[in-house]
C-alpha positions, -999 to +999 in steps of 0.1 A: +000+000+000+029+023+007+045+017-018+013+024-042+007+060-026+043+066-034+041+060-070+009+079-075+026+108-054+053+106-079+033+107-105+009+138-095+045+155-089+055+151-124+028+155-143+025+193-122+061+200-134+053+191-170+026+212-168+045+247-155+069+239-184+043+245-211+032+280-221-001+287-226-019+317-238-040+319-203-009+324-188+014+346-209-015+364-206-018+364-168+023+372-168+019+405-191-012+417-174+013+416-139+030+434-158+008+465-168+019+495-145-011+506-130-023+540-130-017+556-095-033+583-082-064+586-073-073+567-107-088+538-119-071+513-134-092+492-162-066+465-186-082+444-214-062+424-236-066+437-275-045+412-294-029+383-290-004+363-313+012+330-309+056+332-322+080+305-323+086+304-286+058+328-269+030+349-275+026+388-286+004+404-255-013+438-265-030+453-238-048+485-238-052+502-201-077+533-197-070+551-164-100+571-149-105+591-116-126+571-092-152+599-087-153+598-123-148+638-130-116+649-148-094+638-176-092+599-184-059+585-207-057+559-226-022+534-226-015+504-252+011+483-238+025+453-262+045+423-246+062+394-262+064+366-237+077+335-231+083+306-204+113+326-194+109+363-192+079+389-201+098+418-224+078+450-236+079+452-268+059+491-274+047+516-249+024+536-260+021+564-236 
């Protein structure tokens, strides 16, 4: 019996880690959005993903941020940020300020 939980511990163990190695779109998506500076005082910060494209070894993360004062008076801006990531680092590609 012990030795039966051991293998199917071993085996929940490595299918996890084959799983982290893989790089899906869900989470180059969640890495750029970490990313995204937020907007800072006093605003509103509201991300959505524009584009998305799959490369060689990553994915192409646009993400267009709007930034609005909580009490909604005043002037609102508009960011695009684009991201090219992949399992190893998340690099900005354009800022769009």
């Amino acid at each position: 019996m012990r030795n039966l939980l051991s293998i199917f511990l071993l085996a929940v163990l490595l299918s996890g880690c084959a799983s982290e190695q893989d790089l899906t779109l869900e989470t180059a998506t969640s890495r750029a959005l970490d990313k995204v500076p937020g907007c800072g005082n006093h605003l509103e910060t509201f991300n959505k993903v524009n584009e998305s494209q799959e490369k060689e070894d990553g994915f192409v993360i646009t993400i267009q941020q709007d930034c609005e004062p909580k009490d909604g008076e005043g002037p609102q801006m508009r960011s695009d940020y684009t991201y090219y990531v992949t399992k190893n680092e998340v690099k900005i590609v354009k800022d769009n300020n």
